[in-house]
C-alpha positions as a printed NumPy array, in Angstrom:
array([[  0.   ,   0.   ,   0.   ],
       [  1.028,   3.195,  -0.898],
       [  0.623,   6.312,   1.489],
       [ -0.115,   9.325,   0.828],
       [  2.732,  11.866,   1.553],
       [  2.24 ,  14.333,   4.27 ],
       [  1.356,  17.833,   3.024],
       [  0.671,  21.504,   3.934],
       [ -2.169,  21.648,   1.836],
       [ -4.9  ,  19.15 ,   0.651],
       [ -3.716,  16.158,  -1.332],
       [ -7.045,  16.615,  -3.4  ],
       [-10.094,  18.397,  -3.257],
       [-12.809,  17.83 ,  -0.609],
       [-15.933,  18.224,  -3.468],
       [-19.069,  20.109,  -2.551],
       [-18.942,  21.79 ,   0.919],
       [-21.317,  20.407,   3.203],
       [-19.547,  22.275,   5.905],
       [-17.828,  25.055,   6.603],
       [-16.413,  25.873,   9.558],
       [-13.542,  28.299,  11.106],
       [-11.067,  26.791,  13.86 ],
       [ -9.243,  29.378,  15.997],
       [ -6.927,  29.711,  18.877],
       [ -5.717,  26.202,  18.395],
       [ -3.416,  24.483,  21.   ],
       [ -2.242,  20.79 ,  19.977],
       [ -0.89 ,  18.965,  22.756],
       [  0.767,  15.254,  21.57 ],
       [  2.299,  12.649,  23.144],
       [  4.23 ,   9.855,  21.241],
       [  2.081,   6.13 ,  21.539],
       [  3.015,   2.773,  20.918],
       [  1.219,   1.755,  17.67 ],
       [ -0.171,  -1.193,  19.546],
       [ -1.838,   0.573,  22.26 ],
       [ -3.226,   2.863,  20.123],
       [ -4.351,  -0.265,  16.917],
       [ -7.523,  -1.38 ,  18.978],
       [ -9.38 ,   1.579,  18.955],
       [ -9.425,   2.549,  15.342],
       [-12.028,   2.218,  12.612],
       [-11.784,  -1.279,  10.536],
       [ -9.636,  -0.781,   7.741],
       [ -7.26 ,   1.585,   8.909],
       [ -4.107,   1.179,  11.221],
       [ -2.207,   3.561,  12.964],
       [  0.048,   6.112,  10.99 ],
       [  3.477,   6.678,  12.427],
       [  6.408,   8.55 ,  11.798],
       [  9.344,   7.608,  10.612],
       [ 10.966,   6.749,  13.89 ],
       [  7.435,   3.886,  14.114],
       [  5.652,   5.988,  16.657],
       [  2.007,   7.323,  16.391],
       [  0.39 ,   9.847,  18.549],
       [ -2.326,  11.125,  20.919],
       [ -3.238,  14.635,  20.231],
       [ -5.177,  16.641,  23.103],
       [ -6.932,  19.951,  20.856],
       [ -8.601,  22.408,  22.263],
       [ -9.823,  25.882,  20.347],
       [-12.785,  28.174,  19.524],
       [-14.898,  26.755,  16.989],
       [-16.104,  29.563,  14.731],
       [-19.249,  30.327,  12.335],
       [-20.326,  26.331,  11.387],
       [-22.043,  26.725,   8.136],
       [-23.586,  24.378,   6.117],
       [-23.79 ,  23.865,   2.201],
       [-22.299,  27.024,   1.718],
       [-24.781,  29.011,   3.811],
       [-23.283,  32.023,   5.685],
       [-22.167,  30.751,   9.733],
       [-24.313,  30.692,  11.805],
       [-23.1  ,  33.172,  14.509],
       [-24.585,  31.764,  18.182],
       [-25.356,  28.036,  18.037],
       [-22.324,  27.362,  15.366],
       [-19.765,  29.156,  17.816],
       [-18.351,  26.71 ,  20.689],
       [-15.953,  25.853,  22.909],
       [-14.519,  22.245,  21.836],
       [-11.694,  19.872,  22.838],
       [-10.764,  16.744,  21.039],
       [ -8.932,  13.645,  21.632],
       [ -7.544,  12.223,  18.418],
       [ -5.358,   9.547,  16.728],
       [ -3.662,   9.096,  13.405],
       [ -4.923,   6.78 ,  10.966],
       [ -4.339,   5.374,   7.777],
       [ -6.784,   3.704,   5.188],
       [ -6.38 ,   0.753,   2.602],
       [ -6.239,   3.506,   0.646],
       [ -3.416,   5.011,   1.93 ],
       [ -5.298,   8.235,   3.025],
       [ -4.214,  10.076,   5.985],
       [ -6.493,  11.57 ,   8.832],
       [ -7.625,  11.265,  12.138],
       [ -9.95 ,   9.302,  14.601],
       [-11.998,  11.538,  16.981],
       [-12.176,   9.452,  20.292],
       [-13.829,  12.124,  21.956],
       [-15.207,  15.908,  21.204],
       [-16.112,  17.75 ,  24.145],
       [-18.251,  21.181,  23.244],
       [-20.466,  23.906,  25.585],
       [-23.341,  24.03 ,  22.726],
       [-26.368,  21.371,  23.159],
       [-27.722,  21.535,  19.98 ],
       [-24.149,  21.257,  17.887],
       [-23.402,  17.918,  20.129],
       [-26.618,  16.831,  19.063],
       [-26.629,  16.98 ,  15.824],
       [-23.1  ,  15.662,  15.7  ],
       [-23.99 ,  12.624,  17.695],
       [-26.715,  11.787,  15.045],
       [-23.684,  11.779,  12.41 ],
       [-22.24 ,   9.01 ,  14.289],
       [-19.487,  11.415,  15.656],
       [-18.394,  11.089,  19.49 ],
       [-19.636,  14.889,  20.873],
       [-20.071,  15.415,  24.354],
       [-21.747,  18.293,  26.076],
       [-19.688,  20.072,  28.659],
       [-19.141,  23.417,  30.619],
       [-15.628,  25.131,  29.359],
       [-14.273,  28.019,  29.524],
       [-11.436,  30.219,  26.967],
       [ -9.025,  32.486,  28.943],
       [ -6.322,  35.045,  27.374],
       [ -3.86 ,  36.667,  29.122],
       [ -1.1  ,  37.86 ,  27.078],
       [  0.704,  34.993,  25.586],
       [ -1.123,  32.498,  27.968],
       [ -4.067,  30.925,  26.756],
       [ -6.124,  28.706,  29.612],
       [ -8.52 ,  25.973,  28.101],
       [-10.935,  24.233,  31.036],
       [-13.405,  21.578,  30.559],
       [-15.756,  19.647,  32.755],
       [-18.155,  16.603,  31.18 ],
       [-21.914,  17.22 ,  31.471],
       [-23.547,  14.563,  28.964],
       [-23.563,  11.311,  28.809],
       [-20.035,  10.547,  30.162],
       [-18.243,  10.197,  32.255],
       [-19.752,  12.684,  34.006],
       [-17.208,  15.306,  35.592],
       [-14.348,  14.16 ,  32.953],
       [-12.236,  16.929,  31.623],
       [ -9.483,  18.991,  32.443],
       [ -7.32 ,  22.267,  32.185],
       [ -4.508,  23.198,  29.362],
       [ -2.747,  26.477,  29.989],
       [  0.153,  27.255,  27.534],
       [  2.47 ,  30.114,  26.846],
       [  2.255,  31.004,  22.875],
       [  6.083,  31.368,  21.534],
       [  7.781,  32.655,  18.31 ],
       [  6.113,  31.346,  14.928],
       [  7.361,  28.562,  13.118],
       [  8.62 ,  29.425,   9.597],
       [ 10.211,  25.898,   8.772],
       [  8.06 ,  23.441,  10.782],
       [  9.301,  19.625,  11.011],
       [  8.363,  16.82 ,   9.928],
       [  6.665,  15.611,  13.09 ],
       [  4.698,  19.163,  13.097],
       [  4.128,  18.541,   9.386],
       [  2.797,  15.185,  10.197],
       [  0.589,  15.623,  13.293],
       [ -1.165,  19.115,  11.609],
       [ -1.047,  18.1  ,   7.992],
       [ -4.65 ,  16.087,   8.075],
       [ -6.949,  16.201,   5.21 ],
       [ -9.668,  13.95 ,   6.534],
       [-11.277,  12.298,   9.21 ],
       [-11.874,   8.174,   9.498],
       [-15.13 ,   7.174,  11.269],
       [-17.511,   4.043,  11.868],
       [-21.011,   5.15 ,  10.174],
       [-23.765,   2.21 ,   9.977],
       [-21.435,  -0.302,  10.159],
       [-18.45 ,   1.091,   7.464],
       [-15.734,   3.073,   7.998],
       [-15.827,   6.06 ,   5.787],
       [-13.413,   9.042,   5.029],
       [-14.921,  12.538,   5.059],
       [-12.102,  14.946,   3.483],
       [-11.719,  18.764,   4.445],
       [ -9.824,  21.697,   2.731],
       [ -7.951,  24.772,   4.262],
       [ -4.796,  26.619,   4.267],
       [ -1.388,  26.028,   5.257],
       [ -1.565,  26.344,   9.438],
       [  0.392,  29.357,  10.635],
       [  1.922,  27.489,  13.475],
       [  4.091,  29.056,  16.241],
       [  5.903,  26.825,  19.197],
       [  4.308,  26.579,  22.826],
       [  5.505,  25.88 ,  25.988],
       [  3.163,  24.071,  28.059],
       [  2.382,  25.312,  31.889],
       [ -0.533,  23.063,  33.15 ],
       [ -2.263,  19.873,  32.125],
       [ -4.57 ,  18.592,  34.788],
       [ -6.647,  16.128,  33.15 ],
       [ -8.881,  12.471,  32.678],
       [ -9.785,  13.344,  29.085],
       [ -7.329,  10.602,  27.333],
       [ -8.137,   8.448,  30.16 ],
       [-12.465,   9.161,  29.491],
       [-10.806,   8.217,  25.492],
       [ -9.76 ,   4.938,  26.509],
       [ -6.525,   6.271,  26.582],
       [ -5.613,   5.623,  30.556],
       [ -1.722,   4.956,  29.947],
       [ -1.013,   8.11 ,  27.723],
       [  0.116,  10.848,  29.703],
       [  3.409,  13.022,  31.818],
       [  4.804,  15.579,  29.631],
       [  3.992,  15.679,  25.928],
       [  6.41 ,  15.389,  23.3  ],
       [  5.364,  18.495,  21.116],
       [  3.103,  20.92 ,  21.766],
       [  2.352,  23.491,  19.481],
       [ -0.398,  26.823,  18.785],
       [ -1.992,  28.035,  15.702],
       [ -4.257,  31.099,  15.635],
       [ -6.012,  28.985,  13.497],
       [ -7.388,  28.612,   9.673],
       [-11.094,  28.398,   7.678],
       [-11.562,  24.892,   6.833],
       [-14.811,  23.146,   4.612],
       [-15.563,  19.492,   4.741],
       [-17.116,  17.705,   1.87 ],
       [-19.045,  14.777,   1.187],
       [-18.039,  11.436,   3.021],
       [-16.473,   8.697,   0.953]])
């Protein structure tokens, strides 16, 4: 199987938006996983993707989701703007396609988890809370619905310099062009679009947190082995494949 190489930009284009959405204030927080902790809780027909040293990775995301619109409708300005923090892993398809498994999405907006949830996509409601001060950034969540209840946790990080040459591990764990997910029974591919991320380096202060634990993730933790900030980019999904 061939794999597609990592880019800055989509590998091809996503088709006809069926969402549009803009991510901002983005903090990715990654620690380096054994492929074979991570294997059992991806989609059938994918496998973890690693880098070239054979590690994969957990990535703990939180930002400020921004204007969700759909089929090319303007955003919608109140219930598509939301807190929301993933927990993700890095997959590849038989294909050879690139992206990323959502094992959980905690957001402060009912109606968004909702929705989502009827997708087949992992949303949780909970109470969070964005803080700015300066260069730190302070990123708190707390599970309400369905579970675990009280699961969440607090990422504070000090925004550094931007990156004008990023690596190829910052390449890699930003550089995803689609998601893999389990919808009635197949694992599909739905493919998204945006610009380059502007990223800049971070220096991590606080993580005090169950989330990759509530992910099934309970061995994945101490310091993380990159941590990065973006002050983020417009991105459109299109149809799942």
């Amino acid at each position: 199987m061939d794999v597609e190489e990592v880019t800055d930009t989509a590998p091809r284009p996503a088709g006809r938006t069926l969402f549009s959405q803009g991510w901002r204030d983005v903090a990715f927080v990654h620690w380096a996983a054994d492929p074979a902790v991570v294997a059992p809780l991806l989609p059938p027909g994918t496998r973890p993707d690693t880098t070239p040293d054979g590690r994969t990775w957990v990535g703990l995301v939180p930002f400020r989701m921004r204007r969700i619109g759909v089929l090319g409708s303007p955003g919608l300005p109140w219930v598509g703007s939301f807190l929301e923090t993933n927990v993700r892993l890095y997959s590849v398809d038989a294909s050879g396609r690139r992206g990323v498994v959502f094992r959980s999405l905690d957001a402060d907006r009912l109606l968004p988890v909702l929705v989502a949830r009827a997708a087949g996509l992992p949303y949780l409601w909970s109470r969070m809370r964005f803080d700015r001060d300066g260069d730190r950034l302070t990123y708190t969540s707390r599970r309400r619905w369905p579970g675990p209840r009280g699961a969440g946790g607090r990422v504070e990080l000090r925004v550094g310099p931007p990156l004008t040459d990023p690596g190829p591990v910052e390449r890699f764990l930003t550089g995803r062009w689609g998601l893999h997910q389990t919808a009635f029974g197949r694992t599909r591919y739905w493919p998204n679009e945006h610009p380059a991320w502007p990223l800049h380096s971070a220096e991590l202060l606080t993580w005090d947190g169950d989330l990759l634990a509530a992910a099934g993730l309970p061995g994945i933790g101490g310091p993380p082995d990159s941590v990065l900030f973006s002050p983020g980019v417009d991105v459109r999904f299109g149809p799942r494949l």
